[in-house]
N, C-alpha and C positions, 0 to 999 in steps of 0.2 A: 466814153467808157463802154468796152464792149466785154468786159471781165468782172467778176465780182466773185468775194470768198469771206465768206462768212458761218461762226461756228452756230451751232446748234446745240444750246444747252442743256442737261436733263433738267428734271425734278423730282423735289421729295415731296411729300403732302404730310406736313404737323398736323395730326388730328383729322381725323377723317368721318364725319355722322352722315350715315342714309339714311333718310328721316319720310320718304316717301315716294311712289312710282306713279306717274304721271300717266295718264289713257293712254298715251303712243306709246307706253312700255320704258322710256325712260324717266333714270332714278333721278333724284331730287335730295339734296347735297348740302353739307358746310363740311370748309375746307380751308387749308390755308398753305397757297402753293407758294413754295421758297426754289429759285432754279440754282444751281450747283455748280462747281466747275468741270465737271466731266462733260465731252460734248462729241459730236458727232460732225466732222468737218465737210461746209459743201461750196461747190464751186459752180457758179452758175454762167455760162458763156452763148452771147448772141452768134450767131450762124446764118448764113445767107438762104439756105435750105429751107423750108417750112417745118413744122414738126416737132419732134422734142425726143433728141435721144437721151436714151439714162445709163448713167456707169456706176459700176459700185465696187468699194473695194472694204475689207476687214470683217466686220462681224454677215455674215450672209442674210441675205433679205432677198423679197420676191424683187426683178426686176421689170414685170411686164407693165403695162399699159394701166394694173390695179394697183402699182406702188403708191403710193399715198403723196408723192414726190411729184412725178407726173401729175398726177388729179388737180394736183394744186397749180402746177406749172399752165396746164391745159386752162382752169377755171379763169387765172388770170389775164391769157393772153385773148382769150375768147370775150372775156371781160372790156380788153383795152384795144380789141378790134387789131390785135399783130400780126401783120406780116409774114415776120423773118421769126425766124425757129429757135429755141433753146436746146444747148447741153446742158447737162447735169453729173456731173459729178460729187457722188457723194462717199464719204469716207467712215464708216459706219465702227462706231468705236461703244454705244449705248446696247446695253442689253435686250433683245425683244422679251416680252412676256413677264419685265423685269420690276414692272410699275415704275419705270421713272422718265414714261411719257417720250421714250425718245424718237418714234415716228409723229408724232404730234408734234415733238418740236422741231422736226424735221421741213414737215410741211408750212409749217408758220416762218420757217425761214425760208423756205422757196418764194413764199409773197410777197414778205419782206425786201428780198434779194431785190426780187424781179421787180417789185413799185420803182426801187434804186434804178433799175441796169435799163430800165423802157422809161422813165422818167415819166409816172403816172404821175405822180403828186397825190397820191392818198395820204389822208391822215390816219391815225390808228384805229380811229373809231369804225373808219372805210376797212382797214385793212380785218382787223377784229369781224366784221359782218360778212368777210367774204370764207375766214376762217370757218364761225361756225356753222358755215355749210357743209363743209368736211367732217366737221367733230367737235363734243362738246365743249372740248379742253386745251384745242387747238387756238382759241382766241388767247386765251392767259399768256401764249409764247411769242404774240407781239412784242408786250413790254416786257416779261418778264418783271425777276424782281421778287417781290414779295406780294402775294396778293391773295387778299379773302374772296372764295367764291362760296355763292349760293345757285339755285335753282338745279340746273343741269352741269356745272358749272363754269357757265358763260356770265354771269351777271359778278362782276368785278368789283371790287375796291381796292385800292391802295392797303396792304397790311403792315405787319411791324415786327421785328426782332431785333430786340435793343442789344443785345450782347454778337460780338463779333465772332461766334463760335468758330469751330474747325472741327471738321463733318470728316469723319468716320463709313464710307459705303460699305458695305460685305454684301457680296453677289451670289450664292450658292446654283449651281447648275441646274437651278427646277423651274420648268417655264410655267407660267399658271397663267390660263387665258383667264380672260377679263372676262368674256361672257358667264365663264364656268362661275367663276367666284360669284356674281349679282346672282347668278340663276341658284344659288344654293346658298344663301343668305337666308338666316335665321330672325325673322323681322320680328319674334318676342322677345329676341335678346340683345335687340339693338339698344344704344346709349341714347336716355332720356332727354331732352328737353329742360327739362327742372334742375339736369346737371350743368346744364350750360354757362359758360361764363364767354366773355370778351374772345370770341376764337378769333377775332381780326387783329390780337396784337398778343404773342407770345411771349408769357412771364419770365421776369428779368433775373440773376441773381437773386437771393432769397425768399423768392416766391414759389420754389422748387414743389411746393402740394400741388397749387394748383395745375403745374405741367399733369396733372395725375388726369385731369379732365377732356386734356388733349391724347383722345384715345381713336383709333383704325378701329369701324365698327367692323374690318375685315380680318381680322387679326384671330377671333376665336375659332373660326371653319378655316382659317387657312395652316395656323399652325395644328388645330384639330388632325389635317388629313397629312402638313409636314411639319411633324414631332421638330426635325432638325431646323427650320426657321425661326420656331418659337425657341432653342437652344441658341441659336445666334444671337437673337435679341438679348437674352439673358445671359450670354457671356460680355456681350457690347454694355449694357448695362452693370456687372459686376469690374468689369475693365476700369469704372472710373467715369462712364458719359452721364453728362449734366439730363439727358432724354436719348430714348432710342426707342424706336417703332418702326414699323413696317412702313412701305412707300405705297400707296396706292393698294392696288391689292396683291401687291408681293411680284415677285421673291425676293426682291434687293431689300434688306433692311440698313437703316441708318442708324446713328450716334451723335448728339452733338456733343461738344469736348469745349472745356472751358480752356484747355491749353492746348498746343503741340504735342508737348511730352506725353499729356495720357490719351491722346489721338494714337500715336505711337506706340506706346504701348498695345493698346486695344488690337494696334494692326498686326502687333509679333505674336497677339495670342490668337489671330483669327486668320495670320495670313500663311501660316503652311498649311490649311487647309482649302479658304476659300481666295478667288477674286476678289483683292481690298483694296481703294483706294483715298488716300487724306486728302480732301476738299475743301473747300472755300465756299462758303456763299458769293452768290453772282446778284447784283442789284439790280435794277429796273437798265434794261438795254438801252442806252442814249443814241446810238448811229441811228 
């Protein structure tokens, strides 16, 4: 096999608590990452050459020597002692700046790819420890799926969503850097502890209060500074979604939908203004 192509899935984060910042400056986390069907297609091809060229095509992203693509391509072959040199073609379909992780899960599929295409034989746990060298979040896009994280949020478990929803994305054109958002975090108005309940397994059918607890402790400073985010949520939520919050720390906000039709709906009322698309949850990746 000297070809390999594989997607790159986002994600939403149900419930999102910053709960504390760590001496090295990073935050400290419960979360609970669901990956989605919207993804970001890449293709990864062995070459005689040394090296590792990078192609990109669709939504624009840096292409140099700092793409997050490369880093990762670079960490593994330096890793596995290679040779011959990678291509990279990536198809760039995920929002930057959009919270739904899609350079993160960019790079977790370049490792992924590349275990497959050099026939490393890592197992996840391997491949997870090479990720969080890159980033915190970068491990979680091994397996995907459904997964509760804590610490930075590399420290994984298996999570849960018992109902089959149908996800609702609305994209609105405002990039919010990640730094910006942590660096301007309001830590006396963050979600307590004492509110906490079960975040590793998201309530089913008639437990609709407690989704109340599943709250983005980013959500008050971001629609604070964009009025119209926090107005997407609340038309996504008025639309008929069983839950709707922000992804991370924005700007995509989601919906889940107990059916089709008021996925649909949601979309006719949100979609002559913003980027909307009707998803699927994605389960834990088997390849």
């Amino acid at each position: 096999m000297k070809t390999i192509s594989l997607k790159a899935y986002a994600k939403v984060n149900i419930g999102l608590r910053i709960n504390g910042i760590r001496d090295d400056g990073y935050h400290t986390l419960k979360t609970l990452f669901q990956t989605i069907s919207i993804h970001d297609n890449l293709t990864l091809e062995l070459q005689n050459k040394p090296g590792i060229d990078f192609f990109t095509t669709g939504l624009k992203v840096p292409t140099g020597d700092d793409n997050i693509c490369v880093i990762a391509a670079q960490k593994v072959l330096d890793m596995g002692n290679q040779k011959s040199g990678i291509k990279i073609r990536l198809e760039k379909n995920i929002a930057v700046g959009s919270g739904l992780g899609g350079g993160s899960s960019d790079a977790a599929t370049v490792i992924r790819g590349l275990n497959k295409l050099l026939q490393l034989n890592l197992d996840n746990s391997d491949l997870e420890n090479i990720a969080l060298e890159l980033g915190a979040d970068i491990p979680f896009f091994i397996r995907g799926g459904c997964q509760y994280a804590e610490g930075i949020g590399e420290l994984l478990r298996p999570g849960g969503i018992e109902n089959d929803f149908i996800v609702l994305l609305v994209i609105p054109q405002i990039y919010i850097d990640t730094g910006w958002a942590y660096k301007n975090l309001d830590y006396l108005s963050l979600t307590s502890d004492t509110e906490d309940i079960n975040l590793a397994l998201f309530p089913h059918n008639g437990e609709s209060k407690k989704r109340s607890y599943f709250r983005n402790d980013f959500e008050n400073l971001v629609f604070s500074k964009y009025a119209e985010i926090g107005e997407i949520k609340r038309r996504i939520s008025d639309s008929g979604a069983a839950f709707a919050s922000l992804s991370g720390s924005g700007s995509a906000v989601f919906g889940f939908y107990d059916s089709l039709d008021e996925a649909e709906n949601g979309k006719e009322k949100l979609g002559k203004y913003y980027r909307c698309h009707i998803l699927k949850l994605i389960p834990e990746f088997k390849d």
